[in-house]
C-alpha positions in Angstrom: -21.3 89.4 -9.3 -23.6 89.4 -12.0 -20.4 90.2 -14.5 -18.9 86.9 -13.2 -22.0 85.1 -13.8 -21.9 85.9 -17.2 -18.3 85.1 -17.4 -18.7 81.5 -16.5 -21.9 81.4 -18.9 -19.5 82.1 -21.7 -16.9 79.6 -21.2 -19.4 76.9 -20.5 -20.6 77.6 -24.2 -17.3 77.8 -25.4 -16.5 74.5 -23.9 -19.8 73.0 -25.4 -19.0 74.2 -28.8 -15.4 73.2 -29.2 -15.0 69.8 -27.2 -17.3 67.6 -29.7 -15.7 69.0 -32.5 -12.3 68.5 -30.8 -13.7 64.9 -30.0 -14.4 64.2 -33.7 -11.0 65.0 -34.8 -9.8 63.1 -32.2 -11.4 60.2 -33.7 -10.7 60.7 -37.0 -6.8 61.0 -36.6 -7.1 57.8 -34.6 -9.4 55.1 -36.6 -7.8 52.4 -37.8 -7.6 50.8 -41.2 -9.8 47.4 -40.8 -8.2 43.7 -41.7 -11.1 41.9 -43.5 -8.7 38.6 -44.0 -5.2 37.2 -43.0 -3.4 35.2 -45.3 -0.5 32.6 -44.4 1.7 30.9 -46.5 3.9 27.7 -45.1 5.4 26.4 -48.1 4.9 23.3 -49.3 3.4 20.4 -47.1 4.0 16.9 -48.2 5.9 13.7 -46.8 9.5 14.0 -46.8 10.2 18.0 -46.6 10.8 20.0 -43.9 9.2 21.9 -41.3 9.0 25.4 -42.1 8.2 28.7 -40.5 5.2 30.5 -41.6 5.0 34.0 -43.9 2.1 36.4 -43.7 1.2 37.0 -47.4 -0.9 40.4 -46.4 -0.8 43.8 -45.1 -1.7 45.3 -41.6 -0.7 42.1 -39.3 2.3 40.3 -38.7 3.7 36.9 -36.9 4.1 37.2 -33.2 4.5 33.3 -32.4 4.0 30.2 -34.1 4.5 26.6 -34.0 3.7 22.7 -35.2 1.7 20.5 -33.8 3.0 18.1 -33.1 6.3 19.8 -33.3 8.8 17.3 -36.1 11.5 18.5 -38.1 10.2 16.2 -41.0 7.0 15.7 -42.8 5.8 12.2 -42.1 3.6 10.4 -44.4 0.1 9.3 -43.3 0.5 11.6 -40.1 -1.4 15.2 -39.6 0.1 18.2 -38.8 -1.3 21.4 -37.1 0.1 25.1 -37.6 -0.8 27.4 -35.7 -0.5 30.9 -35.4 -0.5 34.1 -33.4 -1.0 37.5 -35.2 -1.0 41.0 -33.8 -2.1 44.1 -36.0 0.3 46.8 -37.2 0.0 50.3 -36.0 -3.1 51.4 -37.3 -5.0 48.5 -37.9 -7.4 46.0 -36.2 -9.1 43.1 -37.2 -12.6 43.1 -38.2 -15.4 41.4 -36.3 -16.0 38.9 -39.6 -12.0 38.4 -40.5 -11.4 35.4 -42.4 -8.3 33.4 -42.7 -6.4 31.2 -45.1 -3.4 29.0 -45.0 -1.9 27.8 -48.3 -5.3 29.3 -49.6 -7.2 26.6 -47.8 -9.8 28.1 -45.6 -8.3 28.2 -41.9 -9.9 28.6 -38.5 -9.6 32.2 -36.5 -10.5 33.3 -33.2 -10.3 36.9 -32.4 -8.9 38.7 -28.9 -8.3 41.9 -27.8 -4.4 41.4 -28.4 -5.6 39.8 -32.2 -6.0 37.1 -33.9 -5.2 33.5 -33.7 -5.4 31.0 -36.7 -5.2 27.4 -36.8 -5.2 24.8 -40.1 -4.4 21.2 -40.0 -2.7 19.3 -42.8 -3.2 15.4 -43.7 0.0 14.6 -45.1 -0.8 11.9 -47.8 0.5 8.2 -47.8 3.8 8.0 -49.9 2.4 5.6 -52.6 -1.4 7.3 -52.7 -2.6 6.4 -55.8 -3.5 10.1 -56.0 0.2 11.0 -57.3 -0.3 9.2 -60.3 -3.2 11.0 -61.5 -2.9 12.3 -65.0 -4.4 15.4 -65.4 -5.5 17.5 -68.4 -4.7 21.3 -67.8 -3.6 22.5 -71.0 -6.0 22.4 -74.5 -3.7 23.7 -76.8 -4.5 23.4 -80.8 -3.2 24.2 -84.1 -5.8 26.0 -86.5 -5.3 27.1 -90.2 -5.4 30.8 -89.8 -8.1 32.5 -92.0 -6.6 33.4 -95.2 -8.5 35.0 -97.6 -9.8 32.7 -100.4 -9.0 29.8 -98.6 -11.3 26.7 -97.2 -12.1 27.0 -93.3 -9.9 23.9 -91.7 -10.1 21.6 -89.0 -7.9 21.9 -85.5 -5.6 19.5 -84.5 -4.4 18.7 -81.1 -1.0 19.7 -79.4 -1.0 18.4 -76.2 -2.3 15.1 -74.4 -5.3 13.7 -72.2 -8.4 15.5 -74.7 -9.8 14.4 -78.0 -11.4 16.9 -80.7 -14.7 15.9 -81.7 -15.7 19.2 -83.7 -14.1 22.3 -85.4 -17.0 25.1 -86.1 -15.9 28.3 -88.1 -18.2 31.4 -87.3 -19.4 32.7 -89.8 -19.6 29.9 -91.6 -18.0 31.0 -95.1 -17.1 27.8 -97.3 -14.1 30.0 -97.9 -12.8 32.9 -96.0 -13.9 36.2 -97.1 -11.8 39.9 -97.1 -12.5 42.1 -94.1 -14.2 39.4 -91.7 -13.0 38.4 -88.1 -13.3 34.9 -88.2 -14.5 32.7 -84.7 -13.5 29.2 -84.3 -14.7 27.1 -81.6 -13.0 23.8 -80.9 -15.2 21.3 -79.2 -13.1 17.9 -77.4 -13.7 15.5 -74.9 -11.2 14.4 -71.5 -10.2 11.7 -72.0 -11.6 8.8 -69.6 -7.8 8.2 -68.0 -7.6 11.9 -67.8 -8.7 14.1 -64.7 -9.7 17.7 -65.6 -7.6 20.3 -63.1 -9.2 23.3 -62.2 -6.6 25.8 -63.6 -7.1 24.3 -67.0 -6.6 26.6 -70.3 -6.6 26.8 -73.7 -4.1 27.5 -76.7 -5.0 28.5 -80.4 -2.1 29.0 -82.0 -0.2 29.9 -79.0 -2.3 32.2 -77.9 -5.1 32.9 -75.0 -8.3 31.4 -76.1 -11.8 31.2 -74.0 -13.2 28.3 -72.4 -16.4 27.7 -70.6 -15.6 27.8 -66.3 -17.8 24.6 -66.2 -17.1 21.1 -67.8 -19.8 19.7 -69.9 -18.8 17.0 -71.6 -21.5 17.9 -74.7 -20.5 21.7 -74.5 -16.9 21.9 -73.5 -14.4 23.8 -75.8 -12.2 26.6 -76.5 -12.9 29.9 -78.7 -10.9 32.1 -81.1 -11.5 35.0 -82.7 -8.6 36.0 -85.6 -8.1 39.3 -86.7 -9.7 40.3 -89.7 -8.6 39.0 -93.4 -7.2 40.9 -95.8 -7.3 40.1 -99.8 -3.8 40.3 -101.0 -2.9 43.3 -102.7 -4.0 43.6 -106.4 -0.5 43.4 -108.4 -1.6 45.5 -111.1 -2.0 42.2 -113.8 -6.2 42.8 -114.9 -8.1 40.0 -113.7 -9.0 38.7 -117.2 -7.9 41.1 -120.6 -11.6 41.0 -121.9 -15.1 39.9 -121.2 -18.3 40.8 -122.4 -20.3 43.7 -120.7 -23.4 41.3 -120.2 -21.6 39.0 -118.2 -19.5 41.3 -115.7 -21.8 41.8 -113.0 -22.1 37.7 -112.8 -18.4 37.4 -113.1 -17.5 39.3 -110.0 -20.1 37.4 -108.1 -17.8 33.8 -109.2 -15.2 35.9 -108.5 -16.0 36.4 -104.8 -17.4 32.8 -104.0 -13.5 31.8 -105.4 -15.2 29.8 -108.3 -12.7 31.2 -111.0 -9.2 29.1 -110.9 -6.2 31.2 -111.1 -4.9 29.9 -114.1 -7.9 31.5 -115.8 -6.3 35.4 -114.5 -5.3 37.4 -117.8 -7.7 35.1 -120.0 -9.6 36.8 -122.9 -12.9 35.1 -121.2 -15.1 35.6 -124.8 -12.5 32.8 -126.5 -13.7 29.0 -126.2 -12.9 27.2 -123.0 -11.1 24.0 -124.4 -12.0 20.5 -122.0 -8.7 20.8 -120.2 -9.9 24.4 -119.0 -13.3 23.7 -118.2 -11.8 20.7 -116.1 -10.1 23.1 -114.1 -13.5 25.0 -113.6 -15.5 21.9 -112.4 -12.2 21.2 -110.0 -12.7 24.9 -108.5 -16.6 24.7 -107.6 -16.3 21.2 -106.2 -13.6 22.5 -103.5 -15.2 25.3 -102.9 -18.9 23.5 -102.4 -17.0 21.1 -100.0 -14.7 23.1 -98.6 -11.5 21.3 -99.2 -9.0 19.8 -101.8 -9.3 16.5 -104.0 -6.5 14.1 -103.9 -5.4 12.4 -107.1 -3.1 10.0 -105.6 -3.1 7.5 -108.7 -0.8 6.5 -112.1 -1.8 9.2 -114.7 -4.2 7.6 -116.9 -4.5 9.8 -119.8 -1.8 9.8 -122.7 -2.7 13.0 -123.8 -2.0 15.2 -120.5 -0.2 15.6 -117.7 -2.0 18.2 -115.5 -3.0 18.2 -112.0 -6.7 19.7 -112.2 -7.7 16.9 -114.9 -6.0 14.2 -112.4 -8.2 15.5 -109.7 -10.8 16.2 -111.8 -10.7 12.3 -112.9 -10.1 10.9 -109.2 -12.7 12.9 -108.1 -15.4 11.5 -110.6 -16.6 14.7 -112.7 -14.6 13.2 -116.2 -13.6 10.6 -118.0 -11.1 10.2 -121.2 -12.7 10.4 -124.4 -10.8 7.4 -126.3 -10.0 4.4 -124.6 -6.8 2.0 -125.3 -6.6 -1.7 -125.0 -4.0 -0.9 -122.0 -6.5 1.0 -119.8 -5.1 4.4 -120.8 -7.0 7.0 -122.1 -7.0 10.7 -124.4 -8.3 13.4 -122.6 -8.3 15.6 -125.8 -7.3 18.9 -123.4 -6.9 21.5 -126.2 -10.8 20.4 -127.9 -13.3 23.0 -127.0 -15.8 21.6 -124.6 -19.3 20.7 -125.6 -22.3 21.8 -123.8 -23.3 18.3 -123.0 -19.7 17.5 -121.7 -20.1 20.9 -119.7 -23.4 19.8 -117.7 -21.9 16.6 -117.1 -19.0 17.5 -115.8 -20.6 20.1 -113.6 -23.7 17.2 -112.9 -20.8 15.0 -111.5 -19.3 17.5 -109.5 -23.0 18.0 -107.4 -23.5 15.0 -107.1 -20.6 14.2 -105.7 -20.9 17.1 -103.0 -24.4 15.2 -102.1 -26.7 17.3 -104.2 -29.6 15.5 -105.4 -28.9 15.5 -109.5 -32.4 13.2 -110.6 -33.7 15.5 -113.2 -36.8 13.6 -113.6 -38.2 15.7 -110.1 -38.2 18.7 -112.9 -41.1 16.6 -115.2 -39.6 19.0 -118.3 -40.7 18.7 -121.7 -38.0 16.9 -124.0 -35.9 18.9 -126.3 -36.4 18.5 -130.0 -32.7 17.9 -130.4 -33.3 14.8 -127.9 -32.2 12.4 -130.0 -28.4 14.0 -129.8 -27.4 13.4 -126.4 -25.7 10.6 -125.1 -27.0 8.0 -123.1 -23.9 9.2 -120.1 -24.7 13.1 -121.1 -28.9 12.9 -121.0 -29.8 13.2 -117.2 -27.1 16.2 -116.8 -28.5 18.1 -119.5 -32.2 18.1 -117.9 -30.9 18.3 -114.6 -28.7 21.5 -115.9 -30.9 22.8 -117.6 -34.1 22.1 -114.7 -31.7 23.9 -112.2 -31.6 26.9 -114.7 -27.7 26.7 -114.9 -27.4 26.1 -118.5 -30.8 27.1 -120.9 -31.9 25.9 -124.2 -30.7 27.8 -127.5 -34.0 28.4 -129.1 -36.8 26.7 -130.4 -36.9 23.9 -127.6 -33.5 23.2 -128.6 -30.3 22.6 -126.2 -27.8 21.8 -128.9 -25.7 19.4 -126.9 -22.5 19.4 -129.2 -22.4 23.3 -129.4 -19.3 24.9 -127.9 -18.7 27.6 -124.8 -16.6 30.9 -123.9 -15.1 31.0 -121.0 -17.2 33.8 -119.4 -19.9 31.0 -119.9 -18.7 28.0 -118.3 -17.7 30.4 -115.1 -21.1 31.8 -115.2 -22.7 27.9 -115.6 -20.9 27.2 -112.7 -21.5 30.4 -110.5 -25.6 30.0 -111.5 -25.1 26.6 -110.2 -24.1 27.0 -106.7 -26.8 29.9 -106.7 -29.4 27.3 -107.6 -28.3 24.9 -105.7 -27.0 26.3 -102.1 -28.6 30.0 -102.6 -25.4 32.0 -102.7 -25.9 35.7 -103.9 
């Protein structure tokens, strides 16, 4: 007796031991995967087209009936339409207790049952001449931007597509000219126009490619941003930069040389010979576009007998020279081959501020008066102080400026190059 007591003892533990494990895997191999929302797509909806079946756009459920109400085989303008729909769960899955549901990706109405789900979504099917239709709508902001290109002035965007107006092109950083090794940012700013809607899925083009915008439209704040890759200098072709200069003058020189204030023509020069008026002309030409970022335009008859090159032209159109010899017929010498005086050189360099803006009164300096005063011209005598109050060109000596002394080359670049420094604070 007392063996079979202990008999039944032990399978009573037994039991107690292996059922609620048994019970757990029991309830593992049978939970089900949960449905958190249903999606239904029935085509497109809009007076004219025809009734269509629904399609489940999801995973774990499918159709089990479904019908219009009320039931047409044709979309009918001004009329609504109801579709609704009974879904059942695949094997495996149920629906949870906060299931949503969309139809067309318009938020739907659900009721849950013990057999699944049921979804209902009404459409308004819009009068055939709403005014609605004829909305114009600006989606796409695409724009054409100068790429960065080393050397080269920043530029503005222009538009490519319709309903938006650019109001603002910003460069960042903001380099007057585009420097080697830097990503460049632009940022685009535009208004929609007032016949214009904005559509939500809306995007922007630089160039063809993805850009950013802001996900909210402020009309003060609304744009599109680029970042290009980085710049590259081209590579060096082996032809020295200038054949000789003087050791004093080198460290300035490559300081021109990076804020693009020595022309091109001047590359191979022997930069310790005399700049001549025609090359000094090309000098002044190179800091004014650089200071503003941009080229002159000398659309004009050539005035000057004496030369025919495009730097004086723009040099003259632009207001930083003159001719030096006048003719009864309105033309004019340019004398290109005479080396440049110094007061010609701050003039021209004078003109070429103010022109960009730059406050050029010389009086503000209250300087004492050279003792070679009496030399300078009446057009040449507020460049000279102004120059020369700036620091870009000093005296010679003994109070002295010497206004019809002559200039190398290494010393007009380096007039110009001390200018911008004085004047904007670059380097």
């Amino acid at each position: 007796m007392k063996r079979f007591i202990l008999k039944v003892l032990v399978i009573a533990l037994a039991l107690v031991l292996i059922l609620p494990s048994q019970a757990f895997a029991a309830k593992q191999k049978y939970a089900r995967s949960k449905i958190n929302i249903v999606q239904i797509d029935v085509g497109t909806v809009a007076a004219g087209g025809s009734v269509g079946g629904p399609v489940v756009d999801g995973v774990g459920y499918k159709i089990a009936h479904a019908e219009w109400m009320p039931p047409h085989p044709v979309f009918e303008a001004g009329q609504q339409y109801t579709i609704q729909v009974w879904l059942e769960p695949e094997a495996g899955y149920e629906f949870s207790d906060d299931c949503t549901a969309v139809v067309n990706y318009n938020e739907a109405k659900i009721e849950l049952s013990d057999d699944g789900a049921y979804v209902e979504y009404t459409f308004d099917i819009a009068p055939a001449h709403d005014p609605r239709l004829d909305q114009k709508w600006a989606v796409e902001f695409s724009v054409e931007v100068p790429a960065p290109v080393y050397g080269d002035a920043p530029g503005e965007a222009a538009a490519l597509s319709k309903g938006y107006e650019i109001w603002k092109t910003e460069w960042s950083p903001a380099d007057k000219s585009f420097k080697d090794g830097v990503e460049y940012t632009v940022k685009v700013f535009f208004y929609v126009d007032e016949d214009y809607a904005l559509r939500s899925d809306y995007f922007g083009l630089v160039n063809g490619e993805q850009a950013k915008m802001p996900i909210d439209y402020e009309p003060e704040d609304f744009y599109l941003e680029y970042t290009f890759p980085k710049t590259e200098a081209p590579e060096e072709s082996g032809e020295p930069l200038w054949t000789k200069a003087s050791d004093w003058a080198l460290d300035e020189l490559g300081k021109a040389l990076d804020l693009g204030l020595i022309p091109d023509s001047f590359k191979g020069f022997d930069l310790t010979k005399p700049v001549t008026r025609l090359e000094f002309a090309k000098v002044a030409v190179q800091m004014y576009e650089e200071i503003n970022g941009g080229k002159i335009t000398a659309e004009m008859d050539n005035p000057f007998r004496d030369v025919d090159d495009p730097d004086v032209l723009k040099a003259y159109a632009g207001g930083i020279t003159n001719g030096t010899k006048s003719y009864d017929d309105e033309t004019m010498d340019f004398s290109p081959n005479e080396k440049i005086t110094r007061e010609q050189m701050a003039t021209m360099l004078m003109r070429a501020l103010n022109n960009s803006g730059v406050n050029t009164d010389s009086k503000r300096f209250d300087m004492k008066a050279f003792a070679d005063d009496a030399l300078l011209h009446d057009w040449g005598r507020n460049a000279v102080y102004y120059m020369a109050g700036i620091g870009s060109i000093k005296g010679v000596g003994d109070n002295k400026f010497d206004p019809l002394g002559t200039a190398t080359r290494e010393q007009a670049l380096l007039v110009a190059y001390r200018s911008v420094k004085a004047v904007f604070g670059q380097y």
